[in-house]
C-alpha positions as CSV (number, residue, x, y, z in Angstrom):
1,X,36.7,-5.1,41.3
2,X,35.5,-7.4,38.6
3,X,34.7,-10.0,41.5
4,X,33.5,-7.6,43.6
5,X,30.8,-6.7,40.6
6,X,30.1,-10.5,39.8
7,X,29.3,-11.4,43.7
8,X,26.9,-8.0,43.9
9,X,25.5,-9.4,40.8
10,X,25.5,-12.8,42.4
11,X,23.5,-11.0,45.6
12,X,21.1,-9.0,43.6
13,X,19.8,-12.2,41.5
14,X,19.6,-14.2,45.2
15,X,17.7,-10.8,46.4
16,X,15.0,-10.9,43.8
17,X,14.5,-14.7,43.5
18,X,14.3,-14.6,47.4
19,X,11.5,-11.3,47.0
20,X,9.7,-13.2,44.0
21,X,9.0,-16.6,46.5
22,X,7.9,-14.4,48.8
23,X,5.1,-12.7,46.7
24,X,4.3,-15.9,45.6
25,X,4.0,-17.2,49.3
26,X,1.5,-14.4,49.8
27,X,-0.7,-14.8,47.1
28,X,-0.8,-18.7,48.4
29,X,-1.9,-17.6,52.1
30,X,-4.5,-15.5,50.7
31,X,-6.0,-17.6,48.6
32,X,-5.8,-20.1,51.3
33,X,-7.5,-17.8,53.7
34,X,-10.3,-17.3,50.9
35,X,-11.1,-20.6,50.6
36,X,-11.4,-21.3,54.3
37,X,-13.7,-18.5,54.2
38,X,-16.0,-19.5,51.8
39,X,-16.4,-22.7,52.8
40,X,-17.0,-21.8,56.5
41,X,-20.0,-19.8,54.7
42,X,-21.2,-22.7,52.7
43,X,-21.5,-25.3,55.9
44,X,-23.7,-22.5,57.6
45,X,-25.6,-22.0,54.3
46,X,-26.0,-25.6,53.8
47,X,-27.0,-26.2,57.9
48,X,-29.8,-23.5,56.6
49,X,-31.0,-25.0,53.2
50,X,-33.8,-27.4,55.4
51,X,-35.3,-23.9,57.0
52,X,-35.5,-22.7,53.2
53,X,-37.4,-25.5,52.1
54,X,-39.5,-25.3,55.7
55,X,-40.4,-22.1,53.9
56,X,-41.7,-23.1,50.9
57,X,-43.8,-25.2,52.0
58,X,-45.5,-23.0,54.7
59,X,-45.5,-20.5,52.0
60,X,-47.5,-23.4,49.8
61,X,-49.9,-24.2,52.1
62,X,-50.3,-20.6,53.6
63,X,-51.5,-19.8,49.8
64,X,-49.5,-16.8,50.0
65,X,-49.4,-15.7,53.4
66,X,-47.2,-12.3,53.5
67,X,-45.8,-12.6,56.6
68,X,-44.0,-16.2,56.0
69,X,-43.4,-14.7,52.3
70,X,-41.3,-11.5,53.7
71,X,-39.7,-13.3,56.0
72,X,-38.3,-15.8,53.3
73,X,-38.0,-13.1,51.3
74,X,-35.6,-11.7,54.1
75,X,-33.6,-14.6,54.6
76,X,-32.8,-15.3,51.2
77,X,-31.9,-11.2,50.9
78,X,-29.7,-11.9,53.9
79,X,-27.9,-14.8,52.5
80,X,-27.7,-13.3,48.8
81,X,-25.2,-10.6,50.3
82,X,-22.9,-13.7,50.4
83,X,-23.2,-14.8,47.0
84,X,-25.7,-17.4,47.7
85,X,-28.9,-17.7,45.4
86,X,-31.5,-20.2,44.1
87,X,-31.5,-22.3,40.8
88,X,-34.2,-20.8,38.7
89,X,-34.9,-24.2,37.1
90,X,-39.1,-24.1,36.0
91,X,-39.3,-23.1,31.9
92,X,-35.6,-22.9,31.7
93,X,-33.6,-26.3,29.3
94,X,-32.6,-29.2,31.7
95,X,-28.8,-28.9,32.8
96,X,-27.4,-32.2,34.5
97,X,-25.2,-29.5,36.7
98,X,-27.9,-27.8,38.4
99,X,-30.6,-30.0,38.0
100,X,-31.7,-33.8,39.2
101,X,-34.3,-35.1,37.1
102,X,-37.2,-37.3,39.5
103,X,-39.7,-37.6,36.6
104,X,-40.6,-37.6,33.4
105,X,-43.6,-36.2,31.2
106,X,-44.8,-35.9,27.9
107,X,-44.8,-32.1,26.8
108,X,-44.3,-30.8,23.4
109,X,-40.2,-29.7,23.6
110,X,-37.6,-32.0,24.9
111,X,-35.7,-31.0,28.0
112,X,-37.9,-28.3,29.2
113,X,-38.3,-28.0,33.0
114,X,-41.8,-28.7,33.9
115,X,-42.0,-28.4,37.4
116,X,-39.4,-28.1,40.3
117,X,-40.4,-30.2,43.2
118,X,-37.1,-29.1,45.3
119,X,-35.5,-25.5,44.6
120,X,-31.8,-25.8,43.9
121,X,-29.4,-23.2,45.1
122,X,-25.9,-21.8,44.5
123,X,-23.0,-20.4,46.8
124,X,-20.7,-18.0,44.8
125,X,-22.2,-19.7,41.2
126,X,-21.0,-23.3,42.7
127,X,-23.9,-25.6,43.1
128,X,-24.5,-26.7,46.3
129,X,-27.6,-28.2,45.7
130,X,-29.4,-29.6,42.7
131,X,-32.5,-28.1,41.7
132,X,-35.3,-31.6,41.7
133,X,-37.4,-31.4,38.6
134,X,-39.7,-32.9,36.3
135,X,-39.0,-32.9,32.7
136,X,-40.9,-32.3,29.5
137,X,-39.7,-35.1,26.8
138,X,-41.6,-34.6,23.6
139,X,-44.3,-37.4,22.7
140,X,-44.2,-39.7,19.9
């Protein structure tokens, strides 16, 4: 009986080893499948970042047109459903992560975005493209 009881406990202890690998296993494959995902989503995004800036520059030299403006507006609305958004980068402190840094002007703080030349944008809060700025570095 006593071995009986020690080879039960034996097979219980094998049992939930074997159960806890295979929870384990799923959580693997799913997070596996996730990532496939969302990086199948950020090659389309990234095929589709030229169109975006194709739109801001129409929008530019439209001088507002509302019909090239809504239809931006529509794409990015589109896109945003799949965590994608742009850097907001003019007025805001200079961040190496989200922003690239093509000139440099006198202003009266250090470090201040001046102007964006190239929005920046973000898929699921990971970069995927550096905002290109100009920054403010306070005069002597």
């Amino acid at each position: 009986l006593s071995e009986a009881n020690a080879q039960l406990s034996q097979y219980k202890e094998l049992y939930l080893r074997q159960r806890a690998e295979m929870e384990n296993y799923s959580r693997a494959v799913e997070r596996e499948k996730s990532l496939i995902t969302k990086n199948a989503s950020r090659n389309v995004v990234k095929d589709l970042l030229p169109l975006l800036d194709s739109f801001d520059s129409a929008i530019s030299a439209s001088n507002g047109d509302g019909n090239i403006i809504a239809m931006h507006n529509q794409l990015l609305k589109i896109l945003s459903v799949y965590g994608f958004s742009a850097i907001d980068a003019k007025g805001k402190k200079f961040d190496p992560y989200q922003h690239e840094v093509i000139a440099v002007n006198q202003y009266k703080d250090d470090g201040i975005v001046l102007e964006e030349v190239q929005r920046g944008y973000k898929l699921n809060d990971e970069v995927i493209r550096t905002s290109k700025v100009i920054v403010g570095k306070k005069g002597e």
